[in-house]
C-alpha positions as CSV (number, residue, x, y, z in Angstrom):
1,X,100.7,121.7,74.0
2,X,98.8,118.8,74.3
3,X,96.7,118.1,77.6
4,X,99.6,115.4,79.0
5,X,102.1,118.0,78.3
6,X,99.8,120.8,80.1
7,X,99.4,118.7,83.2
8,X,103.0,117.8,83.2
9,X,104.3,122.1,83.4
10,X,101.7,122.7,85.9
11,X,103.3,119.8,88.3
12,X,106.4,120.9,87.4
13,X,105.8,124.7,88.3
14,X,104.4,123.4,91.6
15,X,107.3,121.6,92.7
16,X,109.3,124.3,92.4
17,X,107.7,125.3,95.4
18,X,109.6,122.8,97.2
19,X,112.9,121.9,95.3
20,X,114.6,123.1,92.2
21,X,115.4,121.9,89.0
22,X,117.5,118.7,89.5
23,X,120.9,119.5,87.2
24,X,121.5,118.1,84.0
25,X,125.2,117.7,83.8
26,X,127.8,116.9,80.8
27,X,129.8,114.4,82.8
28,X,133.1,114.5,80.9
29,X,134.3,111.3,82.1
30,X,131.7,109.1,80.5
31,X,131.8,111.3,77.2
32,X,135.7,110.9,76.8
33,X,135.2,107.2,77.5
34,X,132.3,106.6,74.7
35,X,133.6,109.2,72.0
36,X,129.7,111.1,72.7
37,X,128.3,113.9,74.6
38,X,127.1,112.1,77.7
39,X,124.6,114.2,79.9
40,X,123.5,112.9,83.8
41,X,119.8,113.7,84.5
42,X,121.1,114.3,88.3
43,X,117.5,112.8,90.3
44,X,119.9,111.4,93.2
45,X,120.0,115.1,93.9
46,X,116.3,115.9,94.7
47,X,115.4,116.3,98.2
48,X,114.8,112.8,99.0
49,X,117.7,111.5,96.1
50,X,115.6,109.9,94.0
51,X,113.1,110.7,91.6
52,X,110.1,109.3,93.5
53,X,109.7,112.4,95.7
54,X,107.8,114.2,92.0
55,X,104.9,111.5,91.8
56,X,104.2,111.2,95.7
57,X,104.4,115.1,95.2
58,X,101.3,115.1,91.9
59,X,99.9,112.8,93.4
60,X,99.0,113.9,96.6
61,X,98.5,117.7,95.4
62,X,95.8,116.3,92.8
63,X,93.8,114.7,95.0
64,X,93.9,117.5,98.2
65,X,93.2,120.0,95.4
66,X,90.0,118.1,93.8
67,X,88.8,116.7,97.4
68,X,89.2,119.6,99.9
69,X,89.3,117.0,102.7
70,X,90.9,118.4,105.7
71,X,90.8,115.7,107.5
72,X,92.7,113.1,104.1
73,X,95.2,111.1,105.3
74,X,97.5,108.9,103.1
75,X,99.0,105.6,103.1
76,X,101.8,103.8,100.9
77,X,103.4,100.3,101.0
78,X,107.6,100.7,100.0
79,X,110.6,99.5,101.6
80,X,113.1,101.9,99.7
81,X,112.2,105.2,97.5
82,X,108.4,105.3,97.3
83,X,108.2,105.4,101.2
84,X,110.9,108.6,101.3
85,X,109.5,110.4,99.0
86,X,106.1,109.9,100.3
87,X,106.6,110.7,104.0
88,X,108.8,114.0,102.6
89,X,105.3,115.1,100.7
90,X,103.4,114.4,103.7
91,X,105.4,116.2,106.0
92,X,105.0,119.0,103.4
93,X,101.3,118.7,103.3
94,X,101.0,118.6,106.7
95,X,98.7,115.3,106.5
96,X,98.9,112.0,108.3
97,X,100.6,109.2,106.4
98,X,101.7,105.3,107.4
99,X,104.4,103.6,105.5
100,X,104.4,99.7,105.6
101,X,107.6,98.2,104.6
102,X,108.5,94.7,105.1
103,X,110.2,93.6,108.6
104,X,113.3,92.6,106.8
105,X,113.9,96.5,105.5
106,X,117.4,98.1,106.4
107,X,117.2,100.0,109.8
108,X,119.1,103.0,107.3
109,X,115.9,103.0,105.5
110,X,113.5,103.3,108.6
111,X,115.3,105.8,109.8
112,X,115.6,107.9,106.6
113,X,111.9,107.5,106.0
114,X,111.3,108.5,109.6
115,X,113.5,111.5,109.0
116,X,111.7,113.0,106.1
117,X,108.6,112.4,107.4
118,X,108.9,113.7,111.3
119,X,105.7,113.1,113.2
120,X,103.3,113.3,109.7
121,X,104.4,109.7,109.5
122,X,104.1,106.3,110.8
123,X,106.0,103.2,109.9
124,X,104.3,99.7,110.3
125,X,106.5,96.8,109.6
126,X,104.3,93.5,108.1
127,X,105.3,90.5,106.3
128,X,109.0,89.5,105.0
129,X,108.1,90.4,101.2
130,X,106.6,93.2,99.5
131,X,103.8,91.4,98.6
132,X,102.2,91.1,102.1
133,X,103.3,94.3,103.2
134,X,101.6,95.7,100.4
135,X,98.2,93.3,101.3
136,X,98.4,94.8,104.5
137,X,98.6,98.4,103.0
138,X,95.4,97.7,101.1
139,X,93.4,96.3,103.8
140,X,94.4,99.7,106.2
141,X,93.3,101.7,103.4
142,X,89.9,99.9,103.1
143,X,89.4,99.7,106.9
144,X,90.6,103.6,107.8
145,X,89.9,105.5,104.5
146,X,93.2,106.3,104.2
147,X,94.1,107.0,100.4
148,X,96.5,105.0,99.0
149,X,99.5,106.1,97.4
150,X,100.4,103.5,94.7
151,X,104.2,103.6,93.7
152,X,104.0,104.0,89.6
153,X,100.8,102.7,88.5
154,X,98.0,105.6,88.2
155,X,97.8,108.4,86.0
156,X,98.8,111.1,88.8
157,X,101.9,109.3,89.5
158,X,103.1,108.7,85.6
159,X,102.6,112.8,85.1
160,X,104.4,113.6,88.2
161,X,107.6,111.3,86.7
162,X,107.2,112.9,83.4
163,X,108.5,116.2,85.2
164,X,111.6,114.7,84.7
165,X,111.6,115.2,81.3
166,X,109.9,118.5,81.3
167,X,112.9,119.8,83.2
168,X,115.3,118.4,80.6
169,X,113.4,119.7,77.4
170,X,114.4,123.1,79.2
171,X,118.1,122.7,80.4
172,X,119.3,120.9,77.3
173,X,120.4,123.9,74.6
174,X,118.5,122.8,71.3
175,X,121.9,122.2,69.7
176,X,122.0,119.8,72.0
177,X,118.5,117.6,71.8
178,X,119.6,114.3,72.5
179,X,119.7,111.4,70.2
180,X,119.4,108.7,72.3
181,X,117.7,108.9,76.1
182,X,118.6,105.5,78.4
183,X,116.2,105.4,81.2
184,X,116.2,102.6,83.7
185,X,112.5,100.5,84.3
186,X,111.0,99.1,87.3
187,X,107.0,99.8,87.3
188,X,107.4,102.1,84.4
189,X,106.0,105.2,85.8
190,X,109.6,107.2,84.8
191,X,110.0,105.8,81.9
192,X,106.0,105.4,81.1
193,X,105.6,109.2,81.8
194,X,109.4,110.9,80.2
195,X,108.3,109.0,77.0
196,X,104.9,110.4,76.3
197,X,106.2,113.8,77.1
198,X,108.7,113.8,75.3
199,X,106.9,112.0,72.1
200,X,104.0,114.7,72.8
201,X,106.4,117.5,71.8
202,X,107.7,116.1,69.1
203,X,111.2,115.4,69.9
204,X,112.5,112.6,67.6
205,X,114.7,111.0,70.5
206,X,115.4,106.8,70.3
207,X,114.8,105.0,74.0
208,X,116.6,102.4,75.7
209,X,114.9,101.3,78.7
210,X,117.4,99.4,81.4
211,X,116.3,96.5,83.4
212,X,118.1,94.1,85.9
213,X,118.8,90.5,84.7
214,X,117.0,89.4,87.5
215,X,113.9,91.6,87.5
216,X,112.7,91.7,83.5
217,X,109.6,92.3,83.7
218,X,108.7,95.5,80.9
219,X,111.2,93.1,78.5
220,X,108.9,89.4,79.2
221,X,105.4,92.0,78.7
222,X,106.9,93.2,75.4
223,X,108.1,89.7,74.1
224,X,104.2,88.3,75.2
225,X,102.6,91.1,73.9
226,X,100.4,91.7,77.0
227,X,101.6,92.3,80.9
228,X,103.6,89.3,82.8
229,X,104.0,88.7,86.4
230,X,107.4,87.2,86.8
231,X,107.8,83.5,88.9
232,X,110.7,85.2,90.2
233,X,112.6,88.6,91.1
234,X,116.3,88.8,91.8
235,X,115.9,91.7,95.2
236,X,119.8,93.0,94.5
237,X,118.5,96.0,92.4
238,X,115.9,96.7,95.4
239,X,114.7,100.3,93.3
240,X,114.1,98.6,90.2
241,X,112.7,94.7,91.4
242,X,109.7,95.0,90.2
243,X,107.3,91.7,89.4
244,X,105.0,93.3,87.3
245,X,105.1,96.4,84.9
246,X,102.1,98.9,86.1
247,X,99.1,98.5,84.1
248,X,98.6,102.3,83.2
249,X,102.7,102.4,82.5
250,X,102.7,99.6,80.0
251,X,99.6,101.0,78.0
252,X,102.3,103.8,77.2
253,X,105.2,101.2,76.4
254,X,103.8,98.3,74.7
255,X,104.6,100.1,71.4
256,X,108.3,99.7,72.0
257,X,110.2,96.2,70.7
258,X,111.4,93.8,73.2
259,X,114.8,94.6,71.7
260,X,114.5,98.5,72.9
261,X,115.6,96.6,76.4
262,X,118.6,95.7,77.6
263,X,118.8,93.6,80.8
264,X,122.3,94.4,83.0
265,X,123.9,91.5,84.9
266,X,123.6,92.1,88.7
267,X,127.2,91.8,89.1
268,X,128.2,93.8,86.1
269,X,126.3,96.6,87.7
270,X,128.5,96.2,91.2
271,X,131.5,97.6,89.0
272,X,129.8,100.2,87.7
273,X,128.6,101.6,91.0
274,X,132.1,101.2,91.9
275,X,133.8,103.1,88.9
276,X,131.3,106.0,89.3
277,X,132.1,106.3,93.2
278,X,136.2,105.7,92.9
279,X,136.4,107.8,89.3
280,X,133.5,110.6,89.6
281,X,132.7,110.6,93.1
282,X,129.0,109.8,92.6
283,X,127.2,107.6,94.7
284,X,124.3,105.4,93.1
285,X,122.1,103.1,94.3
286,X,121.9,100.1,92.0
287,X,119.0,100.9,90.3
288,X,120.9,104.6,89.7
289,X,123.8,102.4,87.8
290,X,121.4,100.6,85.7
291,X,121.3,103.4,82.4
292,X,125.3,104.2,82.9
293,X,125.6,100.9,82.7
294,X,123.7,100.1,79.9
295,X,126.7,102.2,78.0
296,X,128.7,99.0,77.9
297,X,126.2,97.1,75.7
298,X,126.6,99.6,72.8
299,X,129.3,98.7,70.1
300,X,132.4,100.6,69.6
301,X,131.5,103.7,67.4
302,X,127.7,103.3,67.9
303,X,127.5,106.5,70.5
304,X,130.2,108.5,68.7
305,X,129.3,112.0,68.6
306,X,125.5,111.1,69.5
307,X,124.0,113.1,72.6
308,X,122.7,111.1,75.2
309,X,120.8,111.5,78.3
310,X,121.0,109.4,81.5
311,X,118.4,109.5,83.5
312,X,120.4,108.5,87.3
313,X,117.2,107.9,89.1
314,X,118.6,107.2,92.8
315,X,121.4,107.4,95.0
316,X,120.0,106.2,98.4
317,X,122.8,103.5,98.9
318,X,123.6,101.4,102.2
319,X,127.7,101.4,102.5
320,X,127.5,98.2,104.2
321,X,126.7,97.0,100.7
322,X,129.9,98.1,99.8
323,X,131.8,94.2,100.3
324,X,128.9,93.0,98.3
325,X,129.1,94.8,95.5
326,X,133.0,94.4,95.2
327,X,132.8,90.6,95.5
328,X,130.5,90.7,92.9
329,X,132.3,92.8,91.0
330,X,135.4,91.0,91.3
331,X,133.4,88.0,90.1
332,X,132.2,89.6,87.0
333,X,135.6,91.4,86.3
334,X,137.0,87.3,86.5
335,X,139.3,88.5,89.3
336,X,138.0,86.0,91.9
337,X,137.4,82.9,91.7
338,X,135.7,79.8,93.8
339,X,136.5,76.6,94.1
340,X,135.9,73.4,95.7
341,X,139.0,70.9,96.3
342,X,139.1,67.1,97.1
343,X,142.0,68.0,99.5
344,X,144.1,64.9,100.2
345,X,144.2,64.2,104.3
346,X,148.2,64.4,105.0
347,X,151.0,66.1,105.8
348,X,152.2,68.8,103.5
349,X,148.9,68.9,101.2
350,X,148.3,72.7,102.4
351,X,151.8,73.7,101.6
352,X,151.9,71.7,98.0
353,X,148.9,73.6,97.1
354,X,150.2,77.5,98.3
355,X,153.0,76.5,96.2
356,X,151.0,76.3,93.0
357,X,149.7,80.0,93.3
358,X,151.4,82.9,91.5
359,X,152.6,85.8,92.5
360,X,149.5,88.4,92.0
361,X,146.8,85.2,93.4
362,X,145.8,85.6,97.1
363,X,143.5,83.0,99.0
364,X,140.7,84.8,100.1
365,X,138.6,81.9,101.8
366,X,139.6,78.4,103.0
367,X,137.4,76.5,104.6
368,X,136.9,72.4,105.5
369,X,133.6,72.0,104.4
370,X,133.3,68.3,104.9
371,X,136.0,64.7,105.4
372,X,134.3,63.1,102.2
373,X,136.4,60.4,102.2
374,X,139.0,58.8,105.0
375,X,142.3,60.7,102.6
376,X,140.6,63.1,101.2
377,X,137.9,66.1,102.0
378,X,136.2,69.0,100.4
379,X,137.7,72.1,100.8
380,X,136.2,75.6,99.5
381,X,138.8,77.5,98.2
382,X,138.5,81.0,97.4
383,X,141.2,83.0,95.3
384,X,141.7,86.5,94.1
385,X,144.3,87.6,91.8
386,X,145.0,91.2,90.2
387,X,144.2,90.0,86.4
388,X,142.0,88.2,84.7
389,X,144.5,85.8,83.0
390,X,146.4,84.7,86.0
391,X,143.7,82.0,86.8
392,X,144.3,80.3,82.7
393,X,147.9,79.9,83.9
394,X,146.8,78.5,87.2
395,X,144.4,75.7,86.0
396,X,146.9,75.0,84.3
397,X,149.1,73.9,87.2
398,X,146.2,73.0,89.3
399,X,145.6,70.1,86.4
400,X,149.4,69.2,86.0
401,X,149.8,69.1,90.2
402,X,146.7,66.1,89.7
403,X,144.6,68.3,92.1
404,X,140.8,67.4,91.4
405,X,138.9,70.4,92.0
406,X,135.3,72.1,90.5
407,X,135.1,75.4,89.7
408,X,131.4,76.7,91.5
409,X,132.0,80.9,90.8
410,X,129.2,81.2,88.5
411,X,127.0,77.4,89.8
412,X,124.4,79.8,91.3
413,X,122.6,77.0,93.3
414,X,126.1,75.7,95.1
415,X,127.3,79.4,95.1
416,X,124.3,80.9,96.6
417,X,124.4,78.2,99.5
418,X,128.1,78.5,100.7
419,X,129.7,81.6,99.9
């Protein structure tokens, strides 16, 4: 054993202390679907469901055993879960901690945080992004000694996520070692820490690290050769949105080719969540979806036979995302469609236009958006239909009728203002 390795069985024997061995599961569906045997590293079945609760828990263990300070108390800055994991440890530990999140955090993830942490924990809500919530975490820490809990990037944190694949090197039969190990990326402490491990005892396994389209930031670091803070970061995968790969995480990952990532369209993602909840019964959080997912990117025949390991890192999903995530999936799946029509001002128009639609199409929104003319104004028009093709038949009729219309579904800047 190396001295990573060593550290990594002694955090591991520790949190067994307060939770079990999360299961590693042949899920059936999956491995009939891609010809290979697909296995489910189950971490939205730890205490807090998601993987965060194991670095919170090294963390915070390593530095109450090296300090001896009775009087330590701790502070993080997380809107999702960091901040549940964190106030689950300190409830644990018995030790003061304050949670900033941003105001503009679901009340369901207040109130979970509150509920793992009881009265060891305090939540202070600062700023509308994580940015300044985090500031503010940093300037408490300096002003109250509190110690601060980063989310992936320091060394403690990295060998508490590299539990993960501790646990699996001992629930996998060797028969069994997989081939291929798909492991979704926000800081890189998971996949930073299940890598080295893994590497250090000499398993031979081949990586694919999952990001969201909107959040690349461990793919842009690879392609420049050094870290980059993106200009921008698309929120919708909220466990995986990071700006920045952590420092300490991409020392351990800059040896892997910006090809070893594979970014997953936002709204590709929504139907996967949805399969895995209609078809398994699983619930995942976005970030959760993102290596199950990734599945859809291989070629047919690439998988066959090949063990694989999916690391599903989180399940704490809001249901009032649930119309979200099926209008985007709908979207992506080219079952709904939006439009905007130059709608002629008379009698009749509305009733000409119902009359194009087929049978399986269904107008989902109508709405005067303005008169843009004195006969004519803009309409947005949204349609749903039950297959893909119906809408190649209806432009079709839409062009014949003479109706002059644009089609916005995927014009992100008109999209994103009006539907």
């Amino acid at each position: 054993m190396t001295a990573f390795t060593d550290h990594v069985a002694r955090a591991a024997d520790k949190m067994r202390t307060l939770f079990p061995e999360t299961p590693l599961q042949l899920n059936h569906y999956l491995s009939q679907k891609y010809g290979a045997h697909i296995w489910l590293k189950r971490e939205d079945l730890s205490p807090v469901r998601s993987y965060k609760i194991r670095g919170a828990f090294n963390f915070i263990s390593q530095y109450l055993a090296a300090h001896r300070d009775g009087d330590a108390s701790f502070v993080c800055a997380s809107a999702g879960n960091h901040a549940q994991g964190f106030a689950f440890i300190c409830r644990h530990f018995n030790r003061k901690g304050v949670v900033f999140m941003p105001v503009t955090t679901p009340q369901q993830k207040i109130d979970k945080t509150r509920s793992f942490g009881g009265e060891f924990i305090e939540i202070r809500l600062v700023g509308d992004i994580f940015d300044q919530c985090y500031a503010a975490a940093r300037d408490y820490s300096e002003q109250t000694g509190a110690i601060m809990v980063p989310p992936f990037d320091h060394a403690d944190i990295i060998t508490g996520q590299a539990t993960v694949a501790y646990e699996i090197s001992r629930e996998l039969p060797e028969k069994s070692r997989p081939d291929l190990m798909i492991l979704p990326v926000g800081g890189g402490g998971l996949s930073g820490g299940v890598t080295r491990y893994l590497a250090d005892i000499g398993w031979k396994t081949q990586f694919r690290f999952v990001e969201p389209a909107g959040a690349p930031s461990l793919k842009r670091s690879l392609e420049a050769g050094k870290r980059v803070r993106l200009d921008a970061v698309d929120n919708f995968v909220d466990g995986a949105a990071v700006g920045e790969i952590g420092k300490e995480n991409f020392k351990l990952l800059k040896h892997f080719r910006p090809e070893d990532v594979t970014l997953i369209p936002e709204n590709r993602l929504s139907s996967t969540i949805l399969e895995m909840l209609n078809i398994e019964g699983i619930v995942v959080e976005p970030a959760g979806a993102l290596a199950i997912d990734a599945l859809k990117d291989f070629k047919k025949g690439d998988l066959r036979g090949k063990h694989v390991v999916l690391v599903i890192s989180g399940s704490n999903f809001d249901f009032e995302r649930l119309p979200e995530l099926k209008e985007r999936s709908q979207r992506y799946e080219g079952l709904k469609k939006y439009f905007i029509f130059r709608f002629p001002q008379r009698p009749g128009a509305l009733r000409s236009f119902l009359d194009l639609l087929g049978p399986e199409d269904d107008v989902a929104r109508f709405e005067y958006l303005k008169k843009s003319a004195r006969n004519f104004g803009s309409v947005l028009i949204g349609i749903e239909t039950r297959h893909r093709s119906n809408f190649d038949a209806l432009f079709k009729r839409f062009d014949e009728a003479g109706w002059a219309y644009q089609d916005i579904t995927e014009n992100d800047a008109i999209a994103g203002l009006i539907i």
